[in-house]
C-alpha positions as CSV (number, residue, x, y, z in Angstrom):
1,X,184.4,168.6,126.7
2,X,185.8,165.2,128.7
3,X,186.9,165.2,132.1
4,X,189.9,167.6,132.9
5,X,192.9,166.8,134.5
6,X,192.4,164.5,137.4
7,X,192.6,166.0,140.6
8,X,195.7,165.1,142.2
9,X,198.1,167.4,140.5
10,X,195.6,170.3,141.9
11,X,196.0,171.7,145.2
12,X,193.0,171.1,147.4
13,X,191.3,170.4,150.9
14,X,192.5,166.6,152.6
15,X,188.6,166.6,153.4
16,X,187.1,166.9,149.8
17,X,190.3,163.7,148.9
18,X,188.9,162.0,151.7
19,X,185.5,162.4,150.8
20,X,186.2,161.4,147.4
21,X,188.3,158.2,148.1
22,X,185.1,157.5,150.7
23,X,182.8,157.7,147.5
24,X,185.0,156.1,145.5
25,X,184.6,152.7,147.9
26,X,181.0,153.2,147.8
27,X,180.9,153.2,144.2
28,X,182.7,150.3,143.5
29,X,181.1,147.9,146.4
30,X,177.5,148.8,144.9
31,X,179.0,148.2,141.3
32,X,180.7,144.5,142.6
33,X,177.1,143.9,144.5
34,X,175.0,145.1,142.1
35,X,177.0,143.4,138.5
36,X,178.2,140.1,137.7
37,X,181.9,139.3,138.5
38,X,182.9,139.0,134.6
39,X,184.4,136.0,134.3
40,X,181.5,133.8,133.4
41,X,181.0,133.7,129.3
42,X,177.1,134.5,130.3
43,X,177.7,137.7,131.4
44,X,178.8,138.9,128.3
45,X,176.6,136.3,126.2
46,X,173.9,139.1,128.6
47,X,175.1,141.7,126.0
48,X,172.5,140.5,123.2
49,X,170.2,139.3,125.6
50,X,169.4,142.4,126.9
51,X,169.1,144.6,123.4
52,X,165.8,146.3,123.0
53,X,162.7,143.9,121.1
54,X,162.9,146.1,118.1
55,X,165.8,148.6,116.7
56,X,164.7,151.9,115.3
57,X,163.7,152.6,112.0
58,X,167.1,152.7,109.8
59,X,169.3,151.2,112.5
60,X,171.5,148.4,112.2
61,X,170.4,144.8,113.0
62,X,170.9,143.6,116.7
63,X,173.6,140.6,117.2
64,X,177.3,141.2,117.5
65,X,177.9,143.6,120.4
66,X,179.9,146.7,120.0
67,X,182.9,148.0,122.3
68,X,183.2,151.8,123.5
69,X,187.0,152.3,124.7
70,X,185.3,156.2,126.2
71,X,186.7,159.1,127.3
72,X,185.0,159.3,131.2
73,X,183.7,156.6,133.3
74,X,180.3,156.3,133.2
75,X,179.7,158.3,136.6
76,X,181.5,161.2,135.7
77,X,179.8,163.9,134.1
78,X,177.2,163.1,131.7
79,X,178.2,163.7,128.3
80,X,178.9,162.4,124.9
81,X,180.3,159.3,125.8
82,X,177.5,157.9,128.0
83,X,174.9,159.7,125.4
84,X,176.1,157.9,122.5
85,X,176.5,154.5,124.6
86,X,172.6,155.0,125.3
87,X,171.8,156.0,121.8
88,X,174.0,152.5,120.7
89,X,171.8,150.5,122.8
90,X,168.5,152.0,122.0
91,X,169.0,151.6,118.3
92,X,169.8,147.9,118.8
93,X,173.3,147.4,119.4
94,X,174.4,145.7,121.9
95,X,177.4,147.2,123.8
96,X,180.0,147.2,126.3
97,X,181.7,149.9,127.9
98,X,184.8,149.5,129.2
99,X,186.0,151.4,132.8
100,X,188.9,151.4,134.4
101,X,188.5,155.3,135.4
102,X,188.3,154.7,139.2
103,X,192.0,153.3,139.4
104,X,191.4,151.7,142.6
105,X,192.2,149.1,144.6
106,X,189.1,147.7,145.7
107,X,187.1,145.0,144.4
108,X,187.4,142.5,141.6
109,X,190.0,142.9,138.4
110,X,187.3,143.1,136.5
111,X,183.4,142.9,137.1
112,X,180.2,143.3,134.8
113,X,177.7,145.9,135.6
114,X,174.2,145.9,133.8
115,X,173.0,149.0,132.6
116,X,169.9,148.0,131.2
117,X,168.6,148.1,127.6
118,X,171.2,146.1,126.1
119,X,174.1,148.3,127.7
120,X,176.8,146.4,130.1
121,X,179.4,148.4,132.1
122,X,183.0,146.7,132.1
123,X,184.7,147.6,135.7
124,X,188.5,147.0,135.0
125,X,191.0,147.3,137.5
126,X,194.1,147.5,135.6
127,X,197.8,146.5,135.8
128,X,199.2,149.7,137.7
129,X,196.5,151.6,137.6
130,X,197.6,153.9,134.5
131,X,196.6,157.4,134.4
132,X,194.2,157.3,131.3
133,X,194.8,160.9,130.7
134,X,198.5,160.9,130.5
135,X,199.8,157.7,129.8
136,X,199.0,154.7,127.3
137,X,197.8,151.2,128.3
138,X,201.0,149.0,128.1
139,X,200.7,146.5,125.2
140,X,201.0,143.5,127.1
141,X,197.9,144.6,129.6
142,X,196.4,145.5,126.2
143,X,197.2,142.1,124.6
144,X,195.8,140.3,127.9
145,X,193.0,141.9,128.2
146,X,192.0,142.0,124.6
147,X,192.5,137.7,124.6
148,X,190.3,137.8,127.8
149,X,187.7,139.9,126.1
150,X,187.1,137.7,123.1
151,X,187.2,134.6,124.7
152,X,184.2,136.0,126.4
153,X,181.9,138.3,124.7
154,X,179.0,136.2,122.5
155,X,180.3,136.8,118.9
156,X,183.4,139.2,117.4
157,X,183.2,142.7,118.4
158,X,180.8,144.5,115.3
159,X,183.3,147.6,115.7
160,X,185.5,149.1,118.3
161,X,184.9,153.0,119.2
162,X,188.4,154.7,120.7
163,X,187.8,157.9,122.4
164,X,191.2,158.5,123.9
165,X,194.7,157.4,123.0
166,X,194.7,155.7,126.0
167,X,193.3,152.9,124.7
168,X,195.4,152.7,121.3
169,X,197.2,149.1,122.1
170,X,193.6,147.4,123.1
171,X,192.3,149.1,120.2
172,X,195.1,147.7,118.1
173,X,195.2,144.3,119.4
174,X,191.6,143.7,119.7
175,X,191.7,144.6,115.2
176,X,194.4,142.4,115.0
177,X,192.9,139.1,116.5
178,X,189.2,140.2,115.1
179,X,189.4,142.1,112.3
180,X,186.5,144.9,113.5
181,X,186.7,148.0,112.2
182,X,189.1,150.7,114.8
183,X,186.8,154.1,115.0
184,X,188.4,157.3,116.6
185,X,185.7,159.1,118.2
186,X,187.7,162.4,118.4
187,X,186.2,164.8,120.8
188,X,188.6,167.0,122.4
189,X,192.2,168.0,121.9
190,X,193.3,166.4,124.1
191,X,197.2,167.6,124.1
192,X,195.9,171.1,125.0
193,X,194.6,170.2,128.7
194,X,197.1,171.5,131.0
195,X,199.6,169.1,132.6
196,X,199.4,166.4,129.8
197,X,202.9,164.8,128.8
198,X,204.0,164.7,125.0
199,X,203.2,162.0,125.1
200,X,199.8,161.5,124.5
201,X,199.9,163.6,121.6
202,X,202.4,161.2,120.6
203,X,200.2,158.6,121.1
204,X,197.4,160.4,119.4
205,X,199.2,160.9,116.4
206,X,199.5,157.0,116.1
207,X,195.5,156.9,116.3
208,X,195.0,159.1,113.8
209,X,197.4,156.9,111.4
210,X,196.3,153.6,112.6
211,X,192.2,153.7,112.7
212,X,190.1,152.9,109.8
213,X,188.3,155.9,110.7
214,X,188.3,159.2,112.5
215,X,185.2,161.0,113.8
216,X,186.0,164.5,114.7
217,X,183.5,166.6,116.7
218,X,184.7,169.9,115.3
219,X,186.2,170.9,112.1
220,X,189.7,171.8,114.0
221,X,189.8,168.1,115.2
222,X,189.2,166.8,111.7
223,X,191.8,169.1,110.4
224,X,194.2,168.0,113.3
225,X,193.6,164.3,112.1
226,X,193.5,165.0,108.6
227,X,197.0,164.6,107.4
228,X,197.6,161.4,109.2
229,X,194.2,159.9,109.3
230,X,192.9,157.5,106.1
231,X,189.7,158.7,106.6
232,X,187.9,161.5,108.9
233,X,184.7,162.8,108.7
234,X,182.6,164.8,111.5
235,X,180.2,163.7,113.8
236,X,179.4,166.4,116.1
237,X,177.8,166.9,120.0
238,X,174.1,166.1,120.1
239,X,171.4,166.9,122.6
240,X,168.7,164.9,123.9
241,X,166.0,167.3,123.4
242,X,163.3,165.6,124.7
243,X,164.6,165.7,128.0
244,X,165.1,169.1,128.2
245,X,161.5,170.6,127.9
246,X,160.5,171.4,131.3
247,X,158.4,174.8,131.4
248,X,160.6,177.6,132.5
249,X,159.5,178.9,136.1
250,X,157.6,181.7,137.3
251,X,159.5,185.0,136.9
252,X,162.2,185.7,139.9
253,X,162.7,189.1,141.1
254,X,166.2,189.3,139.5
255,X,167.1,188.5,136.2
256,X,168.7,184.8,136.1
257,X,172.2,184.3,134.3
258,X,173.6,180.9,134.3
259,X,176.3,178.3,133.2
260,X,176.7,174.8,134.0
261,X,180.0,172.8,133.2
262,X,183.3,172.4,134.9
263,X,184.5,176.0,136.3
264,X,188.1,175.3,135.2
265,X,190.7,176.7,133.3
266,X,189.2,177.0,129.7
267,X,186.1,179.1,131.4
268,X,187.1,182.9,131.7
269,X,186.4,183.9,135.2
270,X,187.4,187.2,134.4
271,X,184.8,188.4,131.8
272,X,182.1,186.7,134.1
273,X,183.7,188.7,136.7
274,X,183.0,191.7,134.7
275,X,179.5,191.3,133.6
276,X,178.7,190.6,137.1
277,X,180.3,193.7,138.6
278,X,178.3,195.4,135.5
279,X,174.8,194.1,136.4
280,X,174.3,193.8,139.8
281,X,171.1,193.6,139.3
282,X,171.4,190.4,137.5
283,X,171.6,186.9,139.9
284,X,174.5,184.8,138.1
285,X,174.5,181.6,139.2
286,X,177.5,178.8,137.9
287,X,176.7,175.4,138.3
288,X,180.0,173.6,138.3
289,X,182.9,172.5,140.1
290,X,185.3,175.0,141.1
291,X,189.0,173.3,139.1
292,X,190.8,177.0,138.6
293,X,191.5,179.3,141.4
294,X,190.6,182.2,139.2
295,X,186.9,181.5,140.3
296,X,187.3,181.8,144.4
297,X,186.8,185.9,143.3
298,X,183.6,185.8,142.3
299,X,182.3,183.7,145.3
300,X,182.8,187.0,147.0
301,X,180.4,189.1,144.6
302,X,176.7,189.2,146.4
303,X,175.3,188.5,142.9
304,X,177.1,185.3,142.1
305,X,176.2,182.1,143.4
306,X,178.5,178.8,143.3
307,X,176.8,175.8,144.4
308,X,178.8,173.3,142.7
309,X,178.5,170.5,140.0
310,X,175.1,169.2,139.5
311,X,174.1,165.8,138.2
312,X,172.8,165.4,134.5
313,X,169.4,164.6,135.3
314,X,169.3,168.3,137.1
315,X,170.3,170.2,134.4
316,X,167.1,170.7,132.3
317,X,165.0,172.0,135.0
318,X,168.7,174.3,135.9
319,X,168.7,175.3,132.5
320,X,164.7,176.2,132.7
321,X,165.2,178.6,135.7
322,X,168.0,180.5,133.7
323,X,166.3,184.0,132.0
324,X,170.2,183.6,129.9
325,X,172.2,181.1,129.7
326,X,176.8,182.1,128.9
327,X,179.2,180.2,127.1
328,X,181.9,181.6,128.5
329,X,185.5,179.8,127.2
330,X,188.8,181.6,126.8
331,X,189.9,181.8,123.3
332,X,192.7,179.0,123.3
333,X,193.8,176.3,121.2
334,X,191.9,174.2,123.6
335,X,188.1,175.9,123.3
336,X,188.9,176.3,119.6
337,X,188.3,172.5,119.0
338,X,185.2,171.9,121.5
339,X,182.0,171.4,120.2
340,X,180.0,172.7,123.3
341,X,177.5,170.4,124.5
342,X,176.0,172.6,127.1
343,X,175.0,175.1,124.3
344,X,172.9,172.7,122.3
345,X,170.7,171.7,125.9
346,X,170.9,175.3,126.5
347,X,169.0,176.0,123.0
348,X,167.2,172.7,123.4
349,X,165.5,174.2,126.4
350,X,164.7,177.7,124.2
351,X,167.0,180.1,126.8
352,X,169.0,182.6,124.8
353,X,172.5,181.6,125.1
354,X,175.9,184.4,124.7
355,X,178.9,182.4,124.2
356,X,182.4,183.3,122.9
357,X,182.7,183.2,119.0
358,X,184.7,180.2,118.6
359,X,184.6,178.0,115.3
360,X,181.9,176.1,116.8
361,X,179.8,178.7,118.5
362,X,179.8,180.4,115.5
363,X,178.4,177.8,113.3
364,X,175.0,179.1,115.7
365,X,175.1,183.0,114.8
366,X,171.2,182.6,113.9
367,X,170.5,181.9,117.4
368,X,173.5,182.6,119.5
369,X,174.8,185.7,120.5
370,X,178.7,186.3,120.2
371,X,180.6,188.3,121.2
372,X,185.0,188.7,120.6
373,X,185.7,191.3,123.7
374,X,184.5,190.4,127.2
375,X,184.2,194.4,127.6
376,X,181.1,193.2,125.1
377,X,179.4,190.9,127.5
378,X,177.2,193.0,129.9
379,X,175.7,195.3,126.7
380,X,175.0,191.7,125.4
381,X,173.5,190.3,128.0
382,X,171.4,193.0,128.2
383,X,170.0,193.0,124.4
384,X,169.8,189.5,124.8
385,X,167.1,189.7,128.1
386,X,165.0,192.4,126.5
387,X,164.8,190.5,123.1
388,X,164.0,187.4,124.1
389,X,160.1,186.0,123.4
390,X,158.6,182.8,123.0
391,X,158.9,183.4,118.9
392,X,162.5,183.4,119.9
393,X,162.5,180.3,122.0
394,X,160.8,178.3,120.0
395,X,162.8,179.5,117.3
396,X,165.9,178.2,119.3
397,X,164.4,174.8,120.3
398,X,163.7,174.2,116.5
399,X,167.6,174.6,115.4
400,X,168.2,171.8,117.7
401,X,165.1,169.5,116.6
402,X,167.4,167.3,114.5
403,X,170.6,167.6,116.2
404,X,169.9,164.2,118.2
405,X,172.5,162.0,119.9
406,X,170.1,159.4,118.6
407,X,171.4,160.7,114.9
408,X,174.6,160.8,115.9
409,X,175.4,157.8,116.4
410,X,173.3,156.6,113.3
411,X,175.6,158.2,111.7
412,X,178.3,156.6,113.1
413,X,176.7,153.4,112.5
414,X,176.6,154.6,108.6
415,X,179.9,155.1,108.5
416,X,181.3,151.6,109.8
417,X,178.9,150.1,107.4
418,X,180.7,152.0,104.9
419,X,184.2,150.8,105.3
420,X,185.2,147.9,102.8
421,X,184.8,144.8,104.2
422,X,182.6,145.9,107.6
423,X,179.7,146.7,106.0
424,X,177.6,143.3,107.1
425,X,177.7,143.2,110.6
């Protein structure tokens, strides 16, 4: 699931604004130090410079760079649009990803930042600064910046991968003066976050039409998409399961219980709540940060433990520690499209996992426990804890073997390929 909606239509401390706006500065003054300022044609020719010395078995030949139009910037939480952009670039395909998620004021319009391995971060500062998540690029920024694009990069764009409607003018003009293929990378409904105007669903539902294709993570979105879209097919979440096999730790005198993820509105507090007032004897532990009041309650509980968001890089060893790992969403239109990410590491890393039966979570009934009722939860989470073996765990860690984001976005690659007429570069 992408970011949720930014923080200033939430209530919150000055101190944590100004401690983000302080970060924020530092963020963009290492990105302008660090990167090129983009106006140079050899900082995009960089692009193919920088592509790995051989592409993978199967994967398309290295040259004309790609663009990813994502969903997050690239600091934000580490999920599938920074996974496939590394996948992309690791395969052989060059590729630029395009920012303009900090909406500041600071720093250059727009700036190159090298990501190494044939991956190139765009730093835009655009016209406005437009909300992303509830507003479209105008078509005259998009028009600008889609003629300063190609009058840069080393050769036409191989493909162009949308991930919100946010981007569907670029999208659109960049097609129109190129001719590369327009993917929809589908992976949340976005109309169901709370606050969001009609009219990105609007905007949405001139995506579906216009793209060449859709990619759905979840068979609601592709059914969403399907009666407007020419073509959609699913591509879902993917897991880097090499990355999540650190050895689990000694045991700790109490049971571990964990989640990490955004503690937000689509989480139910309450049938955490619950289990933890059920099991005290059980140490639950949520690794997130706190977006719905619903969760200050449990910071109260001795056997809950909230110590914020954590970066990618700590969540396998997080998810190691855990004796249980709980998917925990609501039932709502919302969780009813996601594709959970977090419960393919969880299974990656061989921890049982209890989740909510969803259409997605359900797909897993062979290793995932479900449950309908949060009055379920604590019996659950008990047969879960005295089943679990290393038969079981590896067990878990085999489902996900194949479930790569480094197959993902093969498949994706596959599928351009496929389209009449884009199938050579």
């Amino acid at each position: 699931m992408r970011a949720s909606p930014p923080a200033r239509l939430r209530s919150g401390p000055a101190t944590r604004a100004l401690a983000g706006l302080a970060d924020l500065e530092r963020r963009v003054r290492r990105a302008v130090r660090a990167g090129l300022e983009a106006g140079p044609r050899a900082a995009f020719a960089a692009l193919a410079a920088r592509a790995p010395a051989g592409p993978a078995s199967g994967a398309p030949p290295r040259g004309a760079p790609a663009l990813l139009l994502p969903a997050v910037g690239w600091e934000y939480r580490f999920q599938r649009p920074q996974q496939l952009a590394r996948a992309f670039a690791a395969a052989g395909r060059p590729l630029l990803y395009l920012d303009p998620f900090a909406r500041t004021r600071l720093g250059p319009r727009r700036a190159v930042r090298p990501l190494g391995g044939g991956l190139d971060q765009l730093l835009l500062r655009l016209p406005g600064r437009p909300d992303p998540y509830r507003t479209g690029l105008a078509r005259d920024a998009a028009a600008e910046l889609a003629d300063w694009l190609l009058a840069r990069l080393p050769a036409p764009p191989a493909w162009i991968l949308v991930q919100l409607p946010f981007w569907l003018e670029l999208g659109l003009a960049l097609r129109e003066r190129c001719g590369a293929p327009l993917v929809y990378d589908c992976l949340d409904h976005h109309a169901a976050f709370a606050a969001i105007p009609p009219l990105v669903g609007e905007l949405e539902e001139r995506l579906f039409a216009a793209a060449d294709l859709v990619v759905a993570t979840s068979g609601e979105l592709a059914a969403r998409a399907g009666a407007r879209a020419r073509r959609v097919e699913i591509v879902r979440n993917g897991v880097a399961s090499e990355e999540f096999r650190a050895a689990p730790l000694a045991p700790a005198p109490r049971r571990r219980v964990g989640f990490v993820g955004a503690l937000a509105g689509w989480v139910d507090a309450e049938a955490v709540a619950l289990a933890a007032r059920s099991r005290p004897e059980l140490r639950f532990t949520l690794a997130g940060r706190v977006e719905d009041p619903a969760f200050a309650p449990l910071s109260r509980l001795a056997n809950v433990h909230l110590p914020g968001e954590i970066p990618y890089a700590a969540v396998p060893a997080f998810l190691a520690a855990q004796d249980l790992v709980l998917v925990p969403f609501r039932d709502t239109p919302l969780t009813r499209a996601v594709d959970p990410v977090k419960l393919y590491e969880a299974l990656a890393a061989g921890v049982p996992v209890v989740a909510r039966r969803l259409p997605e979570t359900a797909r897993w009934a062979a290793q995932v426990a479900l449950y309908d009722d949060p009055a379920a939860l604590p019996a659950l989470l008990d047969r879960e804890l005295a089943a679990d073996d290393e038969q079981r765990r590896a067990a878990r860690r085999a489902a996900v073997a194949a479930e790569s984001w480094a197959a993902r976005a093969a498949a994706i690659e596959r599928l351009v390929a496929g389209l009449i007429g884009f199938g050579s570069r």
